[in-house]
C-alpha positions, 0 to 999 in steps of 0.5 A: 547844104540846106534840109529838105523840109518835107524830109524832115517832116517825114522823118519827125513824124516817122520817129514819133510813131516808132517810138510810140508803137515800137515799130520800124517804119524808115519810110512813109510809104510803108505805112500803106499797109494801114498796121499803124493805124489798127493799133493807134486805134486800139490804143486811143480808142478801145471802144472801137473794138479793132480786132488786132489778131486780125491785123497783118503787121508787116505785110507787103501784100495788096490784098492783106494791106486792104484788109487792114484799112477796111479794119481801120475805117470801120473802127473810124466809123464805129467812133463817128470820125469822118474821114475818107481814105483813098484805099488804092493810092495808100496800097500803091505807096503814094507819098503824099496819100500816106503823109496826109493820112499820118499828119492826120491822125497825129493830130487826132492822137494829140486831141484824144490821147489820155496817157493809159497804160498800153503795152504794145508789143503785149497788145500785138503779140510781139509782132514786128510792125514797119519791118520789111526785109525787101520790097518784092514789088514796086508800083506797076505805074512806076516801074516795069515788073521783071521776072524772078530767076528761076532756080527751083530747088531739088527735093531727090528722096532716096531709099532708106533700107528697113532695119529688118535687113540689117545683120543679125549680130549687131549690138542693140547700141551699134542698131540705135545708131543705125536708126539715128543715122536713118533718122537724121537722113530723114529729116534731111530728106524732109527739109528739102521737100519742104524747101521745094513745097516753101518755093512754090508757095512763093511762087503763087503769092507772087502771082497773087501779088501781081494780080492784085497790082496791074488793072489796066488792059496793057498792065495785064497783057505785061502780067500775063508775059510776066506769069508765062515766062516764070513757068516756062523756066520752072519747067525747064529747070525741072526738066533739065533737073530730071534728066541730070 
């Protein structure tokens, strides 16, 4: 069976940039966040002082993605590098954007790269880069967006007795590990606040995320479906949960 030559070049282009940052690109449309580029340019050009504790190594996010390659294009122009990026078809993962873009600074690397000392990993804190557990969102233009399950977790606290009511004659060792049980009942009770606080959170950067992807009139009417039916079924799961 013959190879794909355009899937070879991706995956030559991809190994040469994992093995330089150490990173874990296995697709070239994962590059539209733009992290790769704000450390390539650290490391060839140091003057171009790209802030890297500003850089969202891993995200999936529009909104944090063009935050990076504003980074990155400022560092371009602080380095006189003329280069125009098409910032919406990077973010929406466009394949041939993002090749080009990489086949691009490929070359401007071999032209500049003068074999200092660098330690990624040091430079960006240990952060994983290219690593993406799931993609949660697909290109709007590409794949109709469909709500998530709705399972909201329970977060019931119950009544913990004050120690003062408890009998006289305990021993102070049998009263310690009555006030670790409480403690650790606390904890426990804690964690599932949290678990509840954590779900919403996610909830509300999933809305973010849409909002940041759908532009056109009828993309939006499709989010405004989307939203409304995720919280009409967060209402119902609480509500059925309040009365069980």
């Amino acid at each position: 069976m013959a190879l794909n030559p355009h899937l070879c070049e991706d995956k030559q282009l991809l190994n040469w940039l994992n093995r330089l940052l150490l990173s874990e690109y296995e697709r070239i449309e994962n590059l539209k966040n733009g992290a790769a580029y704000c450390q390539l340019m650290d490391m060839l050009f140091p003057q171009s002082l790209i802030n890297l504790r500003e850089v969202f190594f891993s995200t999936t996010c529009p909104r944090e993605s063009r935050k990076n390659l504003k980074l990155f294009s400022k560092a371009l122009e602080k380095m006189d590098i003329k280069r125009e990026l098409p910032v919406l078809e990077l973010i929406r993962g466009n394949h041939s954007q993002n090749l080009q873009l990489l086949k691009w600074f490929k070359s401007v690397y071999d032209l500049n790269y003068t074999g200092r000392n660098y330690d990624v990993l040091k430079e960006r804190n240990g952060c994983r880069m290219g690593y993406i557990e799931k993609e949660k969102l697909e290109s709007a233009s590409t794949q109709q967006i469909a709500s998530p399950k709705c399972t909201v977790p329970k977060a019931k606290i119950s009544s913990v007795k004050d120690v003062s009511h408890e009998p006289d004659n305990l021993t102070t060792a049998e009263k310690v590990v009555l006030l670790k049980a409480k403690a650790q009942k606390a904890r426990e009770e804690l964690k599932r606040m949290e678990a509840t606080r954590d779900y919403y959170i996610r909830k509300l950067k999933y809305v973010e995320q849409l909002c940041n992807l759908f532009e056109s009139p009828s993309q939006q009417r499709q989010l405004i479906d989307v939203v409304t039916k995720t919280l009409a079924e967060i209402v119902m799961a609480a509500n059925r949960d309040e009365e069980q």
